[in-house]
N, C-alpha and C positions, 0 to 999 in steps of 0.2 A: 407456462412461464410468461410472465408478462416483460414485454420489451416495448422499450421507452424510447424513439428516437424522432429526430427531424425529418419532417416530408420531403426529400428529394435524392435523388437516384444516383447524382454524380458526384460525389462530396467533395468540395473545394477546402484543403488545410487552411484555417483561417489564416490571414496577411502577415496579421500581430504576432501569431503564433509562432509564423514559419520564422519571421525575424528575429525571434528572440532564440527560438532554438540553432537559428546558423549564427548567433553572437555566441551563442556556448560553443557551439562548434568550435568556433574557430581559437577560442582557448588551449583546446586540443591538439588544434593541427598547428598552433603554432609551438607544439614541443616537439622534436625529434623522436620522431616512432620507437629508436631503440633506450628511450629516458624514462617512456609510459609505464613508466615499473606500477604495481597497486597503490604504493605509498603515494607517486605522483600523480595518479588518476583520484585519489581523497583531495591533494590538495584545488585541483580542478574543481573539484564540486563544489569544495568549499567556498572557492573564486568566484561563482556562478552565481552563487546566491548574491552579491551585489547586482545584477541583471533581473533578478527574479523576486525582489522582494522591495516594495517600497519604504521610504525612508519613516514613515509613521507607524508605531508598534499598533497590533488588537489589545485593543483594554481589559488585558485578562489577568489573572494571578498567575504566576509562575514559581514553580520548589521545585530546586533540585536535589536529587536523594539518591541513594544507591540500592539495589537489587541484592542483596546478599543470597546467593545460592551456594550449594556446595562446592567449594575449591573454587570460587571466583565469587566476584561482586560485576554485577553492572548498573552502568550510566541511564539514570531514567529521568524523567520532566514529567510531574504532574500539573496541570492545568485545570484551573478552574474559572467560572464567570465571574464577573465582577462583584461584590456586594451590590446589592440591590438590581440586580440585573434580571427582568423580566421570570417569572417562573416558568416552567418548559415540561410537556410531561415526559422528557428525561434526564431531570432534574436527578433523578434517584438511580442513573446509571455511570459505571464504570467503565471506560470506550479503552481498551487496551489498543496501543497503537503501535506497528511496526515498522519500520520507514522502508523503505526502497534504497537501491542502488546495486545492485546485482550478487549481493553477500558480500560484498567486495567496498564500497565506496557507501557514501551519508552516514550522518547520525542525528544527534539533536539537533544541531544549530543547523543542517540543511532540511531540516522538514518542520521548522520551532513553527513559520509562517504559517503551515500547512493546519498543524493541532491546534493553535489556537484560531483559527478560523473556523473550526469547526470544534472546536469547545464552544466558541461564541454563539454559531447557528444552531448547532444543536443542545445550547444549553445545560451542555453534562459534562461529568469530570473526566479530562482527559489523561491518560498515562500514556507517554512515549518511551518504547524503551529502547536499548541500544545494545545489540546484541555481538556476539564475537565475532568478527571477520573474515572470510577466504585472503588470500592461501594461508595465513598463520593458523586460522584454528579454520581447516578442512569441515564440510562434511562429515559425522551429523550436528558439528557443537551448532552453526547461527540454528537449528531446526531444536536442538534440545534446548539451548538458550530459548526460544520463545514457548516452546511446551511447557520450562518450567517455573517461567516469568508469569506465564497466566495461570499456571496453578497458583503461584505467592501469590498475582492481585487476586485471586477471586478469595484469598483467605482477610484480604484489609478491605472488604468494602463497608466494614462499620465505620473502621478509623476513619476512611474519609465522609461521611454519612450517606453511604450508596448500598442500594439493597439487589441492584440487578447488574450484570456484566455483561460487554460485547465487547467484541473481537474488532481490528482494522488491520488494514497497510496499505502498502501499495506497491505494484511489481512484484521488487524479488522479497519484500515487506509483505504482499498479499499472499504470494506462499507461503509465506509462514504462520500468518493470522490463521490462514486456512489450517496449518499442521496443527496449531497448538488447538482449533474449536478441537478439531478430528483426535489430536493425542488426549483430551481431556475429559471422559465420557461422564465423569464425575460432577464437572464445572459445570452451571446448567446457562447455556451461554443463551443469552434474550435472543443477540442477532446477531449477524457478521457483515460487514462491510469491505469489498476487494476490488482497489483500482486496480484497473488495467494486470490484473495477476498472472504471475510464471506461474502455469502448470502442466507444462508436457517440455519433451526435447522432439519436439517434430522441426527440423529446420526447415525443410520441403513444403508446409503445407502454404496453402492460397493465401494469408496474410504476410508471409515471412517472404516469400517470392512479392509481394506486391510492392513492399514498402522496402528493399531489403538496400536501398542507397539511403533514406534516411530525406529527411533530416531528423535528427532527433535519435532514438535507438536506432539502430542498424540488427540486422542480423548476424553479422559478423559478431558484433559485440555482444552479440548473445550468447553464441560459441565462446566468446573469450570467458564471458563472467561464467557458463557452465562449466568449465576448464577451470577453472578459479578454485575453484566450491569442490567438485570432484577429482582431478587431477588429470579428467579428458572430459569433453567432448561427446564420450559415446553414452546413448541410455543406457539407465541402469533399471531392474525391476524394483525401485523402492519406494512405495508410496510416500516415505518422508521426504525422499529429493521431487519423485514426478505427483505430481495429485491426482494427477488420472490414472493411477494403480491403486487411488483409494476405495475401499468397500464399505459401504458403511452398512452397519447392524443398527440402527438406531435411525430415529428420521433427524436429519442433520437445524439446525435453527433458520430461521428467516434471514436470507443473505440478498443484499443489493452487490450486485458484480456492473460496476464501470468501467467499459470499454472503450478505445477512444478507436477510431476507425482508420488511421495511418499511423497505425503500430504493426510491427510483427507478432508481438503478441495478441492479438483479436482475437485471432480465430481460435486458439486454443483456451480463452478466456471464456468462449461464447463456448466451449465446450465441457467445462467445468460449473458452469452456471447448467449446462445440461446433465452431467451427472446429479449437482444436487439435488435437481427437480425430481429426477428419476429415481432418488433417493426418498423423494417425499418434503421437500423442503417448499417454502414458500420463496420462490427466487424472484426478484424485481433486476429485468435486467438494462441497465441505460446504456446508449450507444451515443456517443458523441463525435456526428460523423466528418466535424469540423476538426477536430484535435487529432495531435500526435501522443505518443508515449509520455508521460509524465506532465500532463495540465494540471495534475493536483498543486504541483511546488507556482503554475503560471495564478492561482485561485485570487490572488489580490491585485495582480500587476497587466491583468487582460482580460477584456471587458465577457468573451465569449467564453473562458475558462471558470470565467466567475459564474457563470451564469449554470453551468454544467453542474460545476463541485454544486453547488445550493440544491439542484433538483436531488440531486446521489442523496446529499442529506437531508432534503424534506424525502426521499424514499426511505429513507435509516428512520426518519422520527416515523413515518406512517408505522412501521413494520414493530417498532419500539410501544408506540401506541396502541396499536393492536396487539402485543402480548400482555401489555397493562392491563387490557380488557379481559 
């Protein structure tokens, strides 16, 4: 497995970083603990994105459309490059995209910044989708919602004129990117892309103890969001909740796993980047050991987040390139 990070030992959270994630903070803490109902942890997020997103849009296309699956419809954003906009050789791919926020909180308009930066860099069509909720729709629907979001995109990549599909998200988005490559043996997915992804319920281990005041995730709030989704706290044996119950009978696609080094999540990230390898995958793994949890949504608005997201996606085109080949 190859691993992609910066040369030094003691990693300092970038300045920009840290500031921007204690001005989110403090959105938080200035609500009464017992107010923080889910409803009001969305509208949080949504609040955020004025801090996280600069006032100049990416020059990309934008359709909004709906998802029709059985007994529900969902919220998705297709994205594309500009006319005339440089050719790419993933020009001919389909980037399904799952956002983050803990099953609980985001949807389009808190990750819109995120897909079109990387429709842009990576020069391919983006799809964001927006899947059902914790606590209203429990465990397994946001895991079946993306299982069977990516089976529909991989049935339209004529319509939008794309001949090859890959997977993304980010967080409690990169579990799921992860569920739907793994529920879909069918789908012949080129690669996978997973920031910073939930894949275990270890609260114990060396990353969750290291980071677990924060800024940025907590571990607490990790507890809170798996209690969301399940209705506690405790593991469960299912590889659609944990992904490190996954077994794969097939060798898994070429996945870039983005790690940011003061998260709780690390460690189980950099564990899951080891299953797949062990599975036979081509894994490309980056450590960004300036960053906290969630630098994808910082990719426009801070100079070192920028600099991260671009390499994740020049690893997505290398890996994209080489199945072209």
């Amino acid at each position: 497995m190859k691993t992609i990070h910066p040369e030094f030992s003691e990693p300092a959270l970038d300045a920009h970083s840290r500031d921007l994630l204690l001005r989110v903070g403090e959105l938080t803490t200035a609500v009464a603990p017992d107010t923080l109902t889910p409803s009001m942890r969305r509208q949080i997020s949504r609040a955020a994105n004025a801090l996280l997103v600069p006032a100049d849009a990416v020059p990309i296309r934008r359709e909004d459309m709906p998802i029709d699956l059985p007994q529900r419809s969902l919220p998705a954003r297709l994205y594309r490059p500009e006319a005339g906009a440089p050719s790419s050789t993933a020009a001919d791919v389909l980037l399904v995209f799952f956002h983050g926020g803990g099953w609980v909180v985001g949807d389009l308009e808190t990750h819109d910044n995120a897909c079109a930066f990387l429709t842009q860099h990576l020069g391919c069509t983006v799809l964001s989708v927006e899947y059902r909720k914790a606590p209203e729709h429990p465990f397994p629907a946001p895991c079946d919602d993306a299982a069977e979001a990516y089976a529909w995109a991989a049935c339209q990549l004529a319509t939008w004129g794309c001949r090859r599909i890959a997977v993304a998200g980010d967080s409690s988005g990169g579990h799921l990117a992860a569920h739907a490559m793994f529920a879909n043996p069918g789908v012949p997915t080129a690669a996978a892309l997973l920031f910073y992804p939930v894949t275990d319920m270890a609260f114990d281990n060396t990353s969750h103890t290291r980071t677990s005041g924060g800024p940025g995730l907590t571990s607490a709030s990790m507890v809170w969001y798996w209690a969301q989704l399940l209705g506690s706290a405790q593991p469960v044996n299912d590889s659609r909740a944990v992904l490190m119950r996954q077994r794969w009978d097939r060798r898994p696609p070429p996945t870039v796993v983005s790690l940011a080094w003061h998260d709780p999540l690390h460690d189980e990230g950099a564990a899951y980047a080891g299953l797949l390898q062990a599975a036979g995958a081509d894994v490309r793994l980056l450590e960004a050991r300036d960053m906290a949890h969630g630098f994808l949504r910082q990719c426009r608005i801070n100079t070192a987040a920028h600099g991260h997201v671009k390499a994740v996606a020049d690893a997505l085109l290398d890996c994209l390139t080489t199945d072209r080949d």
